[in-house]
N, C-alpha and C positions, 0 to 999 in steps of 0.2 A: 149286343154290346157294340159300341160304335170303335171300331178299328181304322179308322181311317188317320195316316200322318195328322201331327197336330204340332205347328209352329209355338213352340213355347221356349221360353227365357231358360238359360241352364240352371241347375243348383247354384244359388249362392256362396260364397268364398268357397272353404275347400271341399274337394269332393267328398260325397256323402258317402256313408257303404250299407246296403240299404238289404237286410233278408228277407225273403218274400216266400212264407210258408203256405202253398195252396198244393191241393192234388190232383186239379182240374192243370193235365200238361199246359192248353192249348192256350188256359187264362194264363198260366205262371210265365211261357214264353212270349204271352204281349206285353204283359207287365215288362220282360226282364227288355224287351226289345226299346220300348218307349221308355222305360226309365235310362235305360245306357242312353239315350238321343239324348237327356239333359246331363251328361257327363257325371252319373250314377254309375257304382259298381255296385253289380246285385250276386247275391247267393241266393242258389233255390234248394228250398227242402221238399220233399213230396208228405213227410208228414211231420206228425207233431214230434215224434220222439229223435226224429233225425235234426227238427228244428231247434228242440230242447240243447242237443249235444254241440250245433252251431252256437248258440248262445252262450255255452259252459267257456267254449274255444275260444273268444272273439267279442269285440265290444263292435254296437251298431249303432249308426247316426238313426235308424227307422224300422220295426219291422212295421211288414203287411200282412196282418195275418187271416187268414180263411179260419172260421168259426170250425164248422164240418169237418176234421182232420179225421185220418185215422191214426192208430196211438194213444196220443194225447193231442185232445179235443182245444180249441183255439182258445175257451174259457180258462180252461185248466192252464196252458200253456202263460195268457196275458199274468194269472193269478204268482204262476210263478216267476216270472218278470220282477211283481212290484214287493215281490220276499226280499229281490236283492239290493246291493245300496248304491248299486250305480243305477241310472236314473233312462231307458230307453223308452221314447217314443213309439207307441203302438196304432197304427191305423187297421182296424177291423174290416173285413172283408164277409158276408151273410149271404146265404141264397134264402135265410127263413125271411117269412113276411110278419112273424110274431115281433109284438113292439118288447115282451120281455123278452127277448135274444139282447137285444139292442139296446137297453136300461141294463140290462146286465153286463152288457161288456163297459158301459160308462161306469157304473157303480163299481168294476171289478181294475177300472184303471186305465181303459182304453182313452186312446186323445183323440180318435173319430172313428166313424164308421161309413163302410159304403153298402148298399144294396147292392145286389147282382141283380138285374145286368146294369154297366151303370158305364159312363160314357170315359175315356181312356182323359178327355181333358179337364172334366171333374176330377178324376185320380188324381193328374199332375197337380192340380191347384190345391189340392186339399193336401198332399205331400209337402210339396213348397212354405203350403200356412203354416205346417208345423215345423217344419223348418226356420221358420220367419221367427215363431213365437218361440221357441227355444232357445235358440241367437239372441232375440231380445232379453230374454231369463238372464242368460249367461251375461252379454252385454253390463247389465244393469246390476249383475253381483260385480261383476271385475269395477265401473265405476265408486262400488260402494264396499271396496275391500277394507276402506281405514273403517269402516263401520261394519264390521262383518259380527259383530255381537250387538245385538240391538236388545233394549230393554225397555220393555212395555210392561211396568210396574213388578208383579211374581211372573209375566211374562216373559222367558227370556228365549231369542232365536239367533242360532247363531247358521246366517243366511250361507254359507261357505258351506261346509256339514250338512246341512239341512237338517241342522238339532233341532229340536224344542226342548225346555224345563221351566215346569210350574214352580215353585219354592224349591228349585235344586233337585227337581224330582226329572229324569226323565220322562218325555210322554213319548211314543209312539205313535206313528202317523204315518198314513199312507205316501206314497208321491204325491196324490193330486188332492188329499186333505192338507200337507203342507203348500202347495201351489196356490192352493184357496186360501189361507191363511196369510202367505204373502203378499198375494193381491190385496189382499185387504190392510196390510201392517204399512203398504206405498200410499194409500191414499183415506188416511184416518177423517173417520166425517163425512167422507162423503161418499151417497149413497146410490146404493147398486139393485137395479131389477135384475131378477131370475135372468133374463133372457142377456142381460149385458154381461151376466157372472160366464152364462155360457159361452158366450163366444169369446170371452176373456181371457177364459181360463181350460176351457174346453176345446175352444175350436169352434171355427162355424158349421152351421151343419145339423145344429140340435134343436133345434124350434120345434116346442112342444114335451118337452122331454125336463120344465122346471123342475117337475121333483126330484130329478137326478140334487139340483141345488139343494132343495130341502133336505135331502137326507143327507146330503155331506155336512149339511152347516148342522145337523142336529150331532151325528158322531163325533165334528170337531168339538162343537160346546162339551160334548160329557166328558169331552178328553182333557178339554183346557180351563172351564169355569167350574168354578167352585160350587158351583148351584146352578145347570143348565136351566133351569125354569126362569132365572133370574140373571142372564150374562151381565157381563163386565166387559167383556172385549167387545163379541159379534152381537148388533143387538137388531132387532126388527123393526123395520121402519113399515109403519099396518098401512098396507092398499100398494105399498111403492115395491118395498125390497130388503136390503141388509145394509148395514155400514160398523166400519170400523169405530169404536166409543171412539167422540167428538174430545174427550179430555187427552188423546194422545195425541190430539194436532198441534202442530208447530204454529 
């Protein structure tokens, strides 16, 4: 792991407050060292169960979390994160070299993931991007507060809540099944490759990893269309990708 100082821009506006659940000391104390250099307040947990209890305490701009915990394991830990309905950023942390570690913490909610060993200025950039994209989330709900119920036919979201309802029905939806949802209700028509949905909506970082998209857009269709074989909303564009239906364009 490259340890060496690393010139980098601070957190954007205000300071972040960042938990950093590993029980390798030596990784948790460089993390906590080079995150404080961009005016980060970190908490460190040595395991899952200690991390679980910071989270019950306290709301956080980011965890970091280590897969490998003792307690409650990092999978377990991200799982219970996305039960609650405040919305935190998860960067995963792996010493496995299995690609289902890694499909799994995407499919379970995670917004990136690092390999171990992996370089301290990676870390910061890949911190920072979720940072960026977050901000713009938020950004883009506050411009669009006179619209904070938006209706796309039995469609309805109300972007503020992060509600969804089919015909007055509640639906249920993950964090990052609604995040994909919204990406798509901003830009109706027009169409998205696997790989543009990733870094979209995912984060960069994930090249190679499209089927993570496939099975989120297959769970959202059965949540929101009346006949997933046959969408209305998300439909398949064959060779290219996905698009929002063209009849909700402005």
């Amino acid at each position: 792991m490259n340890t060496h100082s690393v010139a980098i821009p601070h957190c954007p506006n205000t300071m972040k407050h960042i938990l950093v659940v590993e029980d390798d000391h030596d990784i948790a104390q460089l993390l906590t060292m080079h995150l404080r250099d961009i005016d980060c307040e970190v908490t460190v947990a040595s395991d899952g169960k200690v991390g679980y209890t910071h989270l019950l305490n306290r709301h956080y701009d980011l965890v970091i979390l280590d897969i490998m915990l003792p307690g409650i394991d990092g999978l377990e830990l991200c799982k219970s994160l996305r039960n609650q309905s405040d919305y935190t950023p998860v960067l995963m942390l792996t010493a496995r070299s299995s690609e289902l570690d890694r499909v799994l913490g995407l499919e379970i909610g995670a917004d990136d993931y690092l390999t171990k060993p992996f370089s301290i200025r990676e870390l910061i950039a890949r911190v920072k991007a979720i940072f960026r994209r977050i901000e713009s989330i938020s950004d883009k709900e506050t411009t669009d507060k006179n619209q904070q119920i938006r209706h796309y036919a039995a469609l309805v979201i109300d972007t503020q809540k992060r509600h969804v309802k089919i015909n007055d029905n509640e639906i249920d939806l993950t964090a990052k099944e609604f995040d994909l949802l919204w990406h798509f209700t901003q830009h109706p028509g027009q169409v998205f490759t696997r790989s543009q949905l990733l870094d979209s909506v995912w984060g960069y970082g994930h090249d190679g990893y499209e089927h993570t998209v496939n099975s989120h857009i297959n769970r959202l269709r059965a949540k929101i269309e009346k006949d997933p074989s046959k969408p209305t909303y998300i439909l398949t564009v064959w060779g290219i990708g996905y698009k929002f239906s063209d009849k909700f364009s402005t």
